[in-house]
Backbone bond lengths (Angstrom), bond angles and torsions (degrees), N, CA, C in turn:
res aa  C-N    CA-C-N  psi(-1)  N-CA   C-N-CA  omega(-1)  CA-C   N-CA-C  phi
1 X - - - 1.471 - - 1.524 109.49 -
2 X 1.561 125.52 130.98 1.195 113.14 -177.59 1.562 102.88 -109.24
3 X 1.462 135.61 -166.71 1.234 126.61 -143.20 1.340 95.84 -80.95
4 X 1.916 134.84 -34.53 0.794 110.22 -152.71 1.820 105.06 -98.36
5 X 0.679 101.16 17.36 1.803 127.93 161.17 1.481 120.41 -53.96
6 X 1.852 86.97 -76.00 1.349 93.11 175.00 1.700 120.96 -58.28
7 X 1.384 115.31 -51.46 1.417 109.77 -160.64 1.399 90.40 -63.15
8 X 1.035 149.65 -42.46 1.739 137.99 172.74 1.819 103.96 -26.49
9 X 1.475 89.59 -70.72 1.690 103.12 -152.46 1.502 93.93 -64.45
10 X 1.485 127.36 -24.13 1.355 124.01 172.10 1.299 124.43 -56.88
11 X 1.157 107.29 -49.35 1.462 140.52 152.11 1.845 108.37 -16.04
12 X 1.215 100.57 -103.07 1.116 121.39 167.34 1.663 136.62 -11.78
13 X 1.721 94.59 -72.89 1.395 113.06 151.95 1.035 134.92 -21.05
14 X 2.184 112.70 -60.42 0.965 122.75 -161.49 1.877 97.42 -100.99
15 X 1.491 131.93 -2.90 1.522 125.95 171.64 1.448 115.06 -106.91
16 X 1.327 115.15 -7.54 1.473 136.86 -172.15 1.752 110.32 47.60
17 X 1.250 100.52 41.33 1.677 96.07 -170.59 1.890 88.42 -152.66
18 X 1.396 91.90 153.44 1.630 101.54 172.51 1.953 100.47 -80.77
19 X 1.246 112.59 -42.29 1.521 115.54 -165.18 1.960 113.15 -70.20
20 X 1.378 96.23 -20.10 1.526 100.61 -179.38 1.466 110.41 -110.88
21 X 1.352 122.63 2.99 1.270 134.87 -179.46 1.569 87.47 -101.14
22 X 1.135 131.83 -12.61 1.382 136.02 -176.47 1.532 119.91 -77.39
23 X 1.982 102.85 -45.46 1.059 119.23 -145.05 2.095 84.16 -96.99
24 X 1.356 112.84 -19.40 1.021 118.60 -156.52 1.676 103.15 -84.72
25 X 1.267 107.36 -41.02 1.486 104.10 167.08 1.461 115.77 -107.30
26 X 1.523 132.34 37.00 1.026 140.09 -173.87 1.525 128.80 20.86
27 X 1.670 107.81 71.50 1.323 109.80 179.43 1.796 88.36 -147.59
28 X 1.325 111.66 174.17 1.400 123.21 -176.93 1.573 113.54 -61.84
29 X 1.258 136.58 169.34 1.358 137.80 151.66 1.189 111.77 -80.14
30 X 1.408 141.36 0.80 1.306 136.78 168.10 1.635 104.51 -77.35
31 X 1.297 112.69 -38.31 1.552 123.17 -156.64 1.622 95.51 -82.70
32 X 1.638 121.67 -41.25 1.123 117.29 -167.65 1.669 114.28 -68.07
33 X 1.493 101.01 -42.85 1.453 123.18 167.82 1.784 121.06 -43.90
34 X 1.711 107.51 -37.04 1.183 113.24 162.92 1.186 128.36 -92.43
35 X 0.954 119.28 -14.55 1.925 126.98 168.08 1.711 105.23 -74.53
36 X 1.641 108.26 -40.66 1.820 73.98 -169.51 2.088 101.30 -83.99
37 X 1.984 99.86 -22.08 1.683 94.34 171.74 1.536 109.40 -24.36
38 X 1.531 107.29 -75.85 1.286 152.98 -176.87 2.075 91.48 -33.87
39 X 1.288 130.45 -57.52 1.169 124.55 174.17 1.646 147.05 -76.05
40 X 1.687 79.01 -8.90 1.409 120.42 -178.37 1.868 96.40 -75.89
41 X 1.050 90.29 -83.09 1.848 119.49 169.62 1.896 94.93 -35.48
42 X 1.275 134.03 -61.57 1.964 106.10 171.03 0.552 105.05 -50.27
43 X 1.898 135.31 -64.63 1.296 117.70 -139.02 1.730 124.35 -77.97
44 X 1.414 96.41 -27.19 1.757 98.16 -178.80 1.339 99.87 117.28
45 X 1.508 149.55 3.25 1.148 109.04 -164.33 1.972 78.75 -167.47
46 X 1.728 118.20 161.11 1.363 100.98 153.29 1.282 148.84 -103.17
47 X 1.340 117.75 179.85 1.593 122.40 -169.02 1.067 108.21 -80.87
48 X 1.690 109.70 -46.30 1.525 127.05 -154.74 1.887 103.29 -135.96
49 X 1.776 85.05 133.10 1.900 84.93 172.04 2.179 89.77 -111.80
50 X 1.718 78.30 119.74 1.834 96.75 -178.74 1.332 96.19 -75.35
51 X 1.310 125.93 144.21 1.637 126.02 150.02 1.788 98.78 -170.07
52 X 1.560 95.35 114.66 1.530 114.83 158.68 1.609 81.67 61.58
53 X 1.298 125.27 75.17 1.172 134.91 165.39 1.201 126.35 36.63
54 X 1.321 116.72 40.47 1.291 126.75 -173.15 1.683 139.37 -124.57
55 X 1.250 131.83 38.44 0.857 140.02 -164.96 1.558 132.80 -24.08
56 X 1.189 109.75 101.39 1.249 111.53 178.73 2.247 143.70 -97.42
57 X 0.615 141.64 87.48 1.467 119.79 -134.33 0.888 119.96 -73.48
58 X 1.590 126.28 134.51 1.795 114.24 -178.78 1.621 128.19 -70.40
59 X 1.489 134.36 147.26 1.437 131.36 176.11 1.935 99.05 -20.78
60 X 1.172 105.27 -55.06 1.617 100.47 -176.81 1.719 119.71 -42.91
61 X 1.430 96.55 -48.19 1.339 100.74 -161.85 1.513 112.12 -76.45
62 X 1.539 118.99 -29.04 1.321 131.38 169.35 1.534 107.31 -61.95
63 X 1.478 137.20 -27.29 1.370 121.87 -177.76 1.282 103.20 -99.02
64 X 1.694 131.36 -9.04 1.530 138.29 170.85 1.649 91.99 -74.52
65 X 1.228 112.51 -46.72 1.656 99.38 -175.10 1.461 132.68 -74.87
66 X 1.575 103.77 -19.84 1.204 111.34 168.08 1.755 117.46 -64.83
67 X 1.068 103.39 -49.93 1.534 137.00 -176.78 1.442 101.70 -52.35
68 X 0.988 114.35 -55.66 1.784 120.59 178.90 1.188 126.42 -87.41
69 X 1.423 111.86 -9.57 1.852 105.48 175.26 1.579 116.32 -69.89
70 X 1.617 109.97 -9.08 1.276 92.04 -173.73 1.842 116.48 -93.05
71 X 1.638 88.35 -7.46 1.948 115.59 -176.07 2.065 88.15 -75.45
72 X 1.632 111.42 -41.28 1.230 113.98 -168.28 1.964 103.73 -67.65
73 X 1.434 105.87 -34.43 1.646 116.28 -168.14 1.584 97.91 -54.14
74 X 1.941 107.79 -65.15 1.380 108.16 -173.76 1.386 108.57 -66.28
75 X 1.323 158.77 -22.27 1.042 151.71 -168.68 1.635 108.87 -76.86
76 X 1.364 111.19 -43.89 1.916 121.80 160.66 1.940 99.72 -69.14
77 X 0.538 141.87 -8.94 1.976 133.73 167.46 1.343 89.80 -97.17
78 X 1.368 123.80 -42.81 1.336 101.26 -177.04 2.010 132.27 -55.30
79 X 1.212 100.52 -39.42 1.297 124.73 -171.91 1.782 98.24 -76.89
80 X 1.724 107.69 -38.47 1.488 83.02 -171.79 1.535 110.54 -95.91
81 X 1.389 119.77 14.81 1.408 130.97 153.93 1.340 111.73 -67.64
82 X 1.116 123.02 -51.02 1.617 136.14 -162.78 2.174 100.62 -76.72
83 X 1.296 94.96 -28.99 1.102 107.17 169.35 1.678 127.83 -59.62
84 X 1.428 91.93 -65.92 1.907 132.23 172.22 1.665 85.74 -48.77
85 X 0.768 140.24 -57.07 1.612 143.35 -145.88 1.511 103.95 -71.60
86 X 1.952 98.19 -40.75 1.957 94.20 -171.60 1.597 96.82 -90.53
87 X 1.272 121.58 -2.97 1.631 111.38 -176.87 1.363 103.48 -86.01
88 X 1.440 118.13 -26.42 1.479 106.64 -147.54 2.201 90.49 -103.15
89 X 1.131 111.36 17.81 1.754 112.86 177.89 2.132 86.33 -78.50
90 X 1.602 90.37 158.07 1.593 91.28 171.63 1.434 101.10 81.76
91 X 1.895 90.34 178.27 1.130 113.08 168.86 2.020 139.22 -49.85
92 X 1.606 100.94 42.85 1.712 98.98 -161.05 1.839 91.43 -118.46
93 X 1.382 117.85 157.30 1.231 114.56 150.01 1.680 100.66 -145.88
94 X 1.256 111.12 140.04 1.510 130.84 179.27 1.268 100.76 -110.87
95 X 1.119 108.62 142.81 1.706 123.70 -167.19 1.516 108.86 -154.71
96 X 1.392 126.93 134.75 1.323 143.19 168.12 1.545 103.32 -117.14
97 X 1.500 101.33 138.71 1.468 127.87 166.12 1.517 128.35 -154.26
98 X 1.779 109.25 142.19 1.517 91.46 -166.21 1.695 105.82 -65.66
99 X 1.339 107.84 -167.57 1.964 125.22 -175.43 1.677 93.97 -45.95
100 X 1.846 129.29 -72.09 1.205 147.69 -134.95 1.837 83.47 -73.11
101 X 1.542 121.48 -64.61 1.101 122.57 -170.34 1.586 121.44 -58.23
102 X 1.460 105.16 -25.78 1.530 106.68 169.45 1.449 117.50 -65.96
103 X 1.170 92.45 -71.55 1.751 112.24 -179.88 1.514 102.86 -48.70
104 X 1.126 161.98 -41.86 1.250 167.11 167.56 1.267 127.21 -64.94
105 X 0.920 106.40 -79.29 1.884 113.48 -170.68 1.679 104.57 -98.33
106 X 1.212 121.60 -48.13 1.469 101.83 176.10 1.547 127.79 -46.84
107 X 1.331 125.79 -56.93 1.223 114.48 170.46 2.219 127.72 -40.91
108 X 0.956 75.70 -20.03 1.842 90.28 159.38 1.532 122.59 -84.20
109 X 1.299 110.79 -22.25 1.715 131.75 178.39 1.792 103.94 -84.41
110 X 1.248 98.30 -61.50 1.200 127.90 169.51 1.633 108.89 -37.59
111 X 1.078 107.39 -80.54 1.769 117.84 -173.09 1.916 97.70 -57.38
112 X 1.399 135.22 -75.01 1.369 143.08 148.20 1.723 92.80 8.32
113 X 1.579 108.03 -91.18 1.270 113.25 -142.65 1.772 115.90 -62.46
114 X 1.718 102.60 -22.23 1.646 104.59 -170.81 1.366 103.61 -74.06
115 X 1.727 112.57 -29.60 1.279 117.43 154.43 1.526 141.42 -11.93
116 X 1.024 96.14 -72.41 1.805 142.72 172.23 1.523 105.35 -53.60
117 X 1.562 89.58 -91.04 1.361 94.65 -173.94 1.808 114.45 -122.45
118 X 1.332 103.83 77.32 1.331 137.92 165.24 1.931 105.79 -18.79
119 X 1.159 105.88 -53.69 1.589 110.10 -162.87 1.658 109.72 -94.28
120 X 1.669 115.76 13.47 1.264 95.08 -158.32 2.114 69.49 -131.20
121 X 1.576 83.38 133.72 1.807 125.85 -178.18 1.781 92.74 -58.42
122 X 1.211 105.94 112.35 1.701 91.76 161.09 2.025 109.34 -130.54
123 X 1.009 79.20 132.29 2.299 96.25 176.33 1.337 97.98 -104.35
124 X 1.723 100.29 142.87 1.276 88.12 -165.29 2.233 82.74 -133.46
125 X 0.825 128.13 151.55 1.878 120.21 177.49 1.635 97.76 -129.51
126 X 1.256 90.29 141.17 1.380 99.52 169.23 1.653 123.10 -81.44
127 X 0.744 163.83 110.45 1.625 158.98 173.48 1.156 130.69 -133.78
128 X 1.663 101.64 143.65 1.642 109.24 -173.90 1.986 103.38 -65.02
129 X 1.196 105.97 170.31 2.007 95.44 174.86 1.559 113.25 -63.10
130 X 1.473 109.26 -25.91 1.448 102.08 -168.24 1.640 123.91 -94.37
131 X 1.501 94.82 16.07 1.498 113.82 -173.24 1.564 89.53 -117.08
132 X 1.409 142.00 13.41 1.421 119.70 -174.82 1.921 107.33 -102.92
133 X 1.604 106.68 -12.05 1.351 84.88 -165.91 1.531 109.52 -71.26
134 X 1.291 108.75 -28.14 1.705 122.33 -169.42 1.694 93.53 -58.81
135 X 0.779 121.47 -56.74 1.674 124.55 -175.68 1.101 103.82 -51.79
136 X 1.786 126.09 -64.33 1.397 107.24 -159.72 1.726 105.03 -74.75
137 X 1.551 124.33 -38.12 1.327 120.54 -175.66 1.614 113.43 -54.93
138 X 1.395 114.61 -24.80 1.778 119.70 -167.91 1.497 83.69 -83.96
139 X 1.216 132.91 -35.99 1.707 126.99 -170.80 2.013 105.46 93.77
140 X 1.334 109.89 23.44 1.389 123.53 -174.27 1.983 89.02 -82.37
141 X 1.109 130.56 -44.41 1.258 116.52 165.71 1.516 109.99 -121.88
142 X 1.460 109.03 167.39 1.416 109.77 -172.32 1.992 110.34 -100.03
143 X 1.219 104.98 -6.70 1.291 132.98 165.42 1.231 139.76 172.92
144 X 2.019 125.71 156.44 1.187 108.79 -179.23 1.364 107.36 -127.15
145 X 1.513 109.85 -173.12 1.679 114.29 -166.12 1.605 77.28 -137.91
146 X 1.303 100.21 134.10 1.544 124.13 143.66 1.543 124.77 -160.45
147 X 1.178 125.18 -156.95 1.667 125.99 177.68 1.297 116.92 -103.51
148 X 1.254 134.53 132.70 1.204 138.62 178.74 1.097 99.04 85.38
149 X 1.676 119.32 159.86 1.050 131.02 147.89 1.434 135.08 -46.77
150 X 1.419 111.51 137.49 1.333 100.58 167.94 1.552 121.98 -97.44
151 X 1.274 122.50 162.84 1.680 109.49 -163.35 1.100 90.06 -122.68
152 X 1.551 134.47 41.26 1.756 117.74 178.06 1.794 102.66 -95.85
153 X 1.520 140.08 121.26 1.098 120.70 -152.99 1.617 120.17 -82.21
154 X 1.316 109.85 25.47 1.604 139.59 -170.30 1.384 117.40 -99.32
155 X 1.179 89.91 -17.07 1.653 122.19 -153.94 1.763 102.59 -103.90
156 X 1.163 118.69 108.52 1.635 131.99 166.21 1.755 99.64 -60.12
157 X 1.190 140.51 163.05 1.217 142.54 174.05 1.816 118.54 -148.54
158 X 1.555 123.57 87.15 1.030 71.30 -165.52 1.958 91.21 -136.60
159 X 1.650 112.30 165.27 1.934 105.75 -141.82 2.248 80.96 -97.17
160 X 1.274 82.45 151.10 1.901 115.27 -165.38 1.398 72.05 -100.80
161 X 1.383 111.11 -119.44 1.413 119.17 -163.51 1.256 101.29 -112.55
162 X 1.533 124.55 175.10 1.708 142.26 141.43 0.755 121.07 -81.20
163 X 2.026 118.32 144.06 1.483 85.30 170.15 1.475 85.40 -158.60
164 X 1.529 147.81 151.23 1.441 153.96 140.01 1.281 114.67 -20.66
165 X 1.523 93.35 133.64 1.389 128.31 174.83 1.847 112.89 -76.76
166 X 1.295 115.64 135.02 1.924 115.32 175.33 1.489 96.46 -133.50
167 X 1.410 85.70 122.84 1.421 106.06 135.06 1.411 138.35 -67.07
168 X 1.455 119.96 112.33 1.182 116.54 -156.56 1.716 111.57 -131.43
169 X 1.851 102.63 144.86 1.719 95.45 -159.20 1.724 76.29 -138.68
170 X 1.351 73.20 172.08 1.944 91.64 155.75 1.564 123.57 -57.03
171 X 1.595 137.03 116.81 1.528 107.23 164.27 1.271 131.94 -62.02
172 X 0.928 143.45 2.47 1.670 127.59 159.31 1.615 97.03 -91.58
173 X 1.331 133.82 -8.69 1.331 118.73 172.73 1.536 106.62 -58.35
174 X 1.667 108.79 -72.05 0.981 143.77 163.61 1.688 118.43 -17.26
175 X 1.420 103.73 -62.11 1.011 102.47 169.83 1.985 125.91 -71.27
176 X 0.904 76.83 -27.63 2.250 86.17 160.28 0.870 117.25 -75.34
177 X 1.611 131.71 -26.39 1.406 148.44 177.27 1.764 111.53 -66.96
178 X 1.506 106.38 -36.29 1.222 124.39 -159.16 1.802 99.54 -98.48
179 X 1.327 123.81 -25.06 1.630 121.29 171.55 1.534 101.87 -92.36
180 X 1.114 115.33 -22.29 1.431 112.65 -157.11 1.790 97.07 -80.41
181 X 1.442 121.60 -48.67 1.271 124.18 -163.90 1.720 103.79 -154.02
182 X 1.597 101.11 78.69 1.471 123.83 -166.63 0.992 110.59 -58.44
183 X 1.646 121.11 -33.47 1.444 100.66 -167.84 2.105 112.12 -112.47
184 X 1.115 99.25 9.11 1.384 112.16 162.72 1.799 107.41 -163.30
185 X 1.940 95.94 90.64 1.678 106.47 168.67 1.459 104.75 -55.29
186 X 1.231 97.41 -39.19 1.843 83.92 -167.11 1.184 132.12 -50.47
187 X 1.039 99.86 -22.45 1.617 99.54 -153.89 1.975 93.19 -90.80
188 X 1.418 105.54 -11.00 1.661 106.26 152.22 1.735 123.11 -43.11
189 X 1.604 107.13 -22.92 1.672 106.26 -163.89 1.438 79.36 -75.89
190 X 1.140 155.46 -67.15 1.698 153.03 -124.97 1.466 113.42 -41.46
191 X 1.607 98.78 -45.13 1.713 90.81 170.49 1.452 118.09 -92.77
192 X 0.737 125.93 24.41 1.506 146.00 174.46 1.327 109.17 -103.03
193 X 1.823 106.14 143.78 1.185 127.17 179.33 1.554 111.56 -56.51
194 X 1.394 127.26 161.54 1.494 121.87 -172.58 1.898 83.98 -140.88
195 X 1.245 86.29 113.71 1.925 106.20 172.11 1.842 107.53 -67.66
196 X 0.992 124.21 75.21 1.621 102.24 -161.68 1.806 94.85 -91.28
197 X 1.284 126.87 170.39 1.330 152.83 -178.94 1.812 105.13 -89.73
198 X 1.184 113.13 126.68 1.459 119.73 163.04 1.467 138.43 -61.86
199 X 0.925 131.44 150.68 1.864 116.22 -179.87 1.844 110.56 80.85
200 X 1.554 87.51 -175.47 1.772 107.06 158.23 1.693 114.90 -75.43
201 X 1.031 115.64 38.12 1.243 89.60 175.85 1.570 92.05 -86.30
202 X 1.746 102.75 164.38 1.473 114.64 -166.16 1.909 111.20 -84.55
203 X 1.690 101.07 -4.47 1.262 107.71 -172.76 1.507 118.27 -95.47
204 X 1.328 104.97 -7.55 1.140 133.75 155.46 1.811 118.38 -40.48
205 X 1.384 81.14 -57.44 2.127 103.32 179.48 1.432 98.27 -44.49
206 X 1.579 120.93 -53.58 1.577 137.46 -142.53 1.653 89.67 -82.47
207 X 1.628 116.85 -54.87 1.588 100.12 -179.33 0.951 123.24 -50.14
208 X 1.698 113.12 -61.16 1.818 124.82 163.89 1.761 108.96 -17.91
209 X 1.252 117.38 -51.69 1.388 118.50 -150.09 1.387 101.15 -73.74
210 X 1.513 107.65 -44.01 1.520 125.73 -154.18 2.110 86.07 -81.53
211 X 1.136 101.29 -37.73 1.873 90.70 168.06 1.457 144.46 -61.73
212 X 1.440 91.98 -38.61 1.532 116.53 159.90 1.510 106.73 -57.69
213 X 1.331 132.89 -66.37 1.614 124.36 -162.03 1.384 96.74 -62.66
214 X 1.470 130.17 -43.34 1.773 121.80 -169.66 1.687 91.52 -74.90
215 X 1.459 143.75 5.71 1.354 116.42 168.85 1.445 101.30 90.04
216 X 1.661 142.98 20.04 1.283 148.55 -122.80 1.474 69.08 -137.30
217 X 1.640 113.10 133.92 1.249 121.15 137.13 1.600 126.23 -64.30
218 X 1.122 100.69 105.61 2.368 90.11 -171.60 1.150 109.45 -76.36
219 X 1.492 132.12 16.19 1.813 126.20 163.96 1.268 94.69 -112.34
220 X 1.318 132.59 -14.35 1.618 104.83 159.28 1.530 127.14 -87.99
221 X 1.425 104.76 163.71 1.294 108.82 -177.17 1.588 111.72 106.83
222 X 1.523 127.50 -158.34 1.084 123.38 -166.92 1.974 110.25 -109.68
223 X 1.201 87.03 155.01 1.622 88.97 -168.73 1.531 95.46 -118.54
224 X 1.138 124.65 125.65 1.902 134.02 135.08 0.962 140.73 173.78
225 X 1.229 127.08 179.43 1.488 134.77 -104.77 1.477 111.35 -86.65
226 X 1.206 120.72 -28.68 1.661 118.39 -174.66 2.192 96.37 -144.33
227 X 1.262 91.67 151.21 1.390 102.27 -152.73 1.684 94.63 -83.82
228 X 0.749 101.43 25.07 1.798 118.88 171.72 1.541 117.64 -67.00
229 X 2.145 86.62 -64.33 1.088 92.06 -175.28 1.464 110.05 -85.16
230 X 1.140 117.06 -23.03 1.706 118.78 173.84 1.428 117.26 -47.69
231 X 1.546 115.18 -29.00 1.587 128.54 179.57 1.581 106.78 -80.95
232 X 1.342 135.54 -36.79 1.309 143.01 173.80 1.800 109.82 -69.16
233 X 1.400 128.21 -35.12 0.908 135.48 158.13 1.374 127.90 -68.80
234 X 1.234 116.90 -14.65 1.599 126.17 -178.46 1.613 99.54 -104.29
235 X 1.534 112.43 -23.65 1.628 124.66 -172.72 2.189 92.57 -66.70
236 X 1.602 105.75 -39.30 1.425 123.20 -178.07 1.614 111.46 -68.32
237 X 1.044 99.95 -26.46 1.462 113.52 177.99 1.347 112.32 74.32
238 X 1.466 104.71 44.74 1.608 126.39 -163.84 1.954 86.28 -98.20
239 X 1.288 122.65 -16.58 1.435 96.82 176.33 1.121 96.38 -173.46
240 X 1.804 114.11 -146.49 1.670 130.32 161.00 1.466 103.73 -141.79
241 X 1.269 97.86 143.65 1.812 107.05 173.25 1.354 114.39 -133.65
242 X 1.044 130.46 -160.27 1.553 127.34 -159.89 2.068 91.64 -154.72
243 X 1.772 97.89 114.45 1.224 95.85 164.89 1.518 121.74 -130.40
244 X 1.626 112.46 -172.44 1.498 107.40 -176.16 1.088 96.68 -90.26
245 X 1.873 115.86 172.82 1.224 164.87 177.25 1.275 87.43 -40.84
246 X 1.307 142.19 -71.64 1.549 144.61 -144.76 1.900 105.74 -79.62
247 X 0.996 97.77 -51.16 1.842 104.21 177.02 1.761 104.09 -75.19
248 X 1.139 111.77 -21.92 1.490 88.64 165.23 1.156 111.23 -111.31
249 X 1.473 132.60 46.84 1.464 143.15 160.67 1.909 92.91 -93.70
250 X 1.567 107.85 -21.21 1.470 91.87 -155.12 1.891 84.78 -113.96
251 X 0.841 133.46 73.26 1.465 112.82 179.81 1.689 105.16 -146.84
252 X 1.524 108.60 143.93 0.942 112.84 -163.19 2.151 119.02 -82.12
253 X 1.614 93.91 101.29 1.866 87.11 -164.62 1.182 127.91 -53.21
254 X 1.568 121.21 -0.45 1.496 134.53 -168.84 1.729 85.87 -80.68
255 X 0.887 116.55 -77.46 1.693 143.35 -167.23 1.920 106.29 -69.19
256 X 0.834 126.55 -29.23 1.409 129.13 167.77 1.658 121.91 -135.67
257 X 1.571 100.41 143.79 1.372 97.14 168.49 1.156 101.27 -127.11
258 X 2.159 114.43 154.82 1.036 122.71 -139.56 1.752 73.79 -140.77
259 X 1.385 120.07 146.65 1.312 136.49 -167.43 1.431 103.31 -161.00
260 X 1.496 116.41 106.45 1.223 144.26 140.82 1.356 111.52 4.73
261 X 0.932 134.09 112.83 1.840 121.63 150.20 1.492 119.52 -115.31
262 X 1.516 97.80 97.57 1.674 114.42 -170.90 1.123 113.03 -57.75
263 X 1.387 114.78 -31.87 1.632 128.18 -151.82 1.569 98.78 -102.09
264 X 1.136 127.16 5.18 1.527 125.35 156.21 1.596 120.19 -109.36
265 X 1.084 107.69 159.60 1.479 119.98 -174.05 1.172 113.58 -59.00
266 X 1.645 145.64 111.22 1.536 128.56 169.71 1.540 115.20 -42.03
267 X 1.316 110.58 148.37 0.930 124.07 -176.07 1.638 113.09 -103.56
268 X 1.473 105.95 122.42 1.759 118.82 -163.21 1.904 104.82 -88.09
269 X 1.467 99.40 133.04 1.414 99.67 -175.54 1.420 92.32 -92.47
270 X 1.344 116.47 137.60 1.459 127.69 176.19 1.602 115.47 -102.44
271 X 1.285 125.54 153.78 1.671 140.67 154.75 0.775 112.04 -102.22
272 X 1.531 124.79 126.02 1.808 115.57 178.42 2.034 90.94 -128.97
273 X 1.575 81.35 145.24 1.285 91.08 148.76 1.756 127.28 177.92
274 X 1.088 123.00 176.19 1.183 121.48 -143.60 1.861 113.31 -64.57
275 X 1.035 123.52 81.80 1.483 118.57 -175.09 1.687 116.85 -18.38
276 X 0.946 108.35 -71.53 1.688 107.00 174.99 1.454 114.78 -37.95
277 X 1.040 128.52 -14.91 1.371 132.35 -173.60 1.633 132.18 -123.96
278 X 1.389 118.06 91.94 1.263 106.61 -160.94 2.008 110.11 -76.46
279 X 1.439 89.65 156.29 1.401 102.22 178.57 1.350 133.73 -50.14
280 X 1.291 154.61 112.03 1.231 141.59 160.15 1.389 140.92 -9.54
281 X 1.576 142.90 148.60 1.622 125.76 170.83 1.939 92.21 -44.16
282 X 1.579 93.47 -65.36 1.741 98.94 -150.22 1.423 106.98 -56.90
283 X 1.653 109.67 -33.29 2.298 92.89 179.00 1.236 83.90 -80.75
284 X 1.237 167.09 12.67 1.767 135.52 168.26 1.746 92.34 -92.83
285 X 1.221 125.75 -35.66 1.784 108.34 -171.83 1.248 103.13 -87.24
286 X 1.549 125.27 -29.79 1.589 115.13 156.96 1.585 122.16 -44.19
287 X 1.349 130.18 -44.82 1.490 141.82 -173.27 1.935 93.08 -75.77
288 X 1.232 115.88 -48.56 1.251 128.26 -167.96 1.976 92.09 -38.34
289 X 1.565 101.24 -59.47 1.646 101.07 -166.23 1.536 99.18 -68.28
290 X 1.209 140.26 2.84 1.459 123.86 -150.55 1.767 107.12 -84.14
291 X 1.410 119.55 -39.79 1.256 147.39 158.42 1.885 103.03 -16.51
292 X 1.170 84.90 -85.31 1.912 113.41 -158.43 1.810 92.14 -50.54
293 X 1.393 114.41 -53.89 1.185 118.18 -159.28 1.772 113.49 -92.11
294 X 1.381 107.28 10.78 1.556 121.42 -166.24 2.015 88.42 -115.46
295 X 1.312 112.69 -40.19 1.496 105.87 166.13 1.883 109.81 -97.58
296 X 1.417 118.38 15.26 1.466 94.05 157.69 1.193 120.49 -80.59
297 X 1.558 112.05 -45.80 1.724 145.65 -177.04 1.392 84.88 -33.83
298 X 1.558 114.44 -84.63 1.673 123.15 -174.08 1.713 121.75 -19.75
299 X 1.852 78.95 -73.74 1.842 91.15 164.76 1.802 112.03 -33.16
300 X 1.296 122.89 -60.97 1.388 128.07 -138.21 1.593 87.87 -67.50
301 X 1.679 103.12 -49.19 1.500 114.35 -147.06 2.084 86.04 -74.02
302 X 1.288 126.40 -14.00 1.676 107.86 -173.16 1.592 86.59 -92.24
303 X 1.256 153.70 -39.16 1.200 154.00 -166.03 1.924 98.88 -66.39
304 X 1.042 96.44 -54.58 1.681 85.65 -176.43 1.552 111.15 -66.34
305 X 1.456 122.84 -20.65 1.413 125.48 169.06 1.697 117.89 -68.36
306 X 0.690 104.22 -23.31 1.476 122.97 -169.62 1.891 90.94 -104.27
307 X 0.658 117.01 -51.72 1.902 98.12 179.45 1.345 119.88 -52.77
């Protein structure tokens, strides 16, 4: 079967009709009707048992279709790479970041960059880490930001800044935490709810860890998905969770307190993007500002701690 074979019989398969297998890859029902004849007739044997207009597929054609959807998968990435490639010439930059990095620090990138460079189109997607390789390999963004490394070996990796991990509660928790047992508050969270994060994310490890030393069961308590909502729930005084450097640059100190954790590893903000593919003028002077304005945030947020 050569390519234009398959997308027929793909076709087909998946509308169970010659006339919508027609409409689906935009060619006639005469043409579709003669391409799979026409494929029927190489191979020796048929695709389809016809009766009273009804197409049905034979044992053959169901293990040809299984067999080929995945030749059909890369052949659709292919096209919307080849696609991604003529959109992204010029003035465009596409950008992926997980929930914490969007909601936080981009709108500072964001506001900065229209600044700058006023005329140049920027898309920006939100994504979990395990949704970024498909994006950057299809060329749907031109790069993403998240924490930690990524280990996909397709994948360029390379570290922005470091920065400390907080534990973060309610302040009047906190502050009861802090008369109640002066010389270790923490160990106040134990009867307290533990907000933990869903999935692989790697920040996940750091709550777990920080639960275990207070004696914290880390499957109890509340579980989800982006540390957004874990901060609105801790705002309720529904628990404590553990966030990065960048979301607690932005948090409000009346309503939350944010606590250092020295005794864990900083956590490295990463750039990923697709090795085979070099970067654009406009994503390299976008990345260019990412530096300056990734250690002001830091700066701002230790200066207001210190006042």
């Amino acid at each position: 079967m050569n390519l234009r074979q398959l997308e027929v019989f793909q076709a087909v398969m998946q509308t169970g009709n010659m006339s919508a297998a027609a409409r689906l890859i935009c060619i006639t029902p005469s043409a579709v009707s003669k391409t799979i004849a026409h494929t029927e007739l190489q191979l020796g044997y048929p695709l389809f048992v016809r009766a009273k207009g009804i197409l049905t597929p034979t044992p053959e054609a169901r293990v040809l279709f299984e067999e080929s959807s995945l030749i059909h998968r890369k052949l659709d990435a292919l096209r919307r790479i080849a696609l991604n490639l003529r959109q992204s010439d010029g003035g465009q930059v596409r950008l992926a970041a997980i929930p914490s990095i969007s909601h936080e620090f981009l709108p500072l990138v964001l506001e900065k960059h229209l600044t700058r460079y006023p005329r140049v189109s920027v898309e920006v997607r939100t994504l979990h880490q395990d949704q970024m390789v498909q994006a950057l390999l299809t060329r749907s963004v031109d790069f993403a930001l998240g924490y930690y490394e990524h280990p996909h070996p397709l994948l360029t990796n390379t570290v922005l800044v470091s920065g400390p991990l907080y534990m973060v509660v309610k302040s009047d928790i906190w502050e009861r935490a802090v008369r109640a047992r002066r010389q270790n508050p923490m160990s106040f969270l134990t009867s307290m709810p533990l907000v933990r994060l869903v999935g692989e994310d790697p920040m996940c490890q750091s709550i777990d860890t920080l639960a275990r030393q207070l004696g914290h069961t880390a499957t109890a308590g509340l579980q989800v998905h982006t540390s957004r909502l874990a901060l609105e729930l801790v705002k309720r005084g529904m628990g404590w969770t553990v966030v990065d450097f960048l979301t607690a640059c932005n948090l409000d100190a009346s309503s939350i307190t944010a606590v250092p954790l020295h005794d864990f590893a900083p956590v490295p903000l990463h750039m990923y993007f697709a090795t085979s593919t070099p970067l654009s003028h406009a994503a390299k002077r976008m990345l260019d500002m990412l530096p300056d304005l990734l250690h002001g945030a830091m700066a701002a947020q230790r200066a207001a701690k210190n006042s």
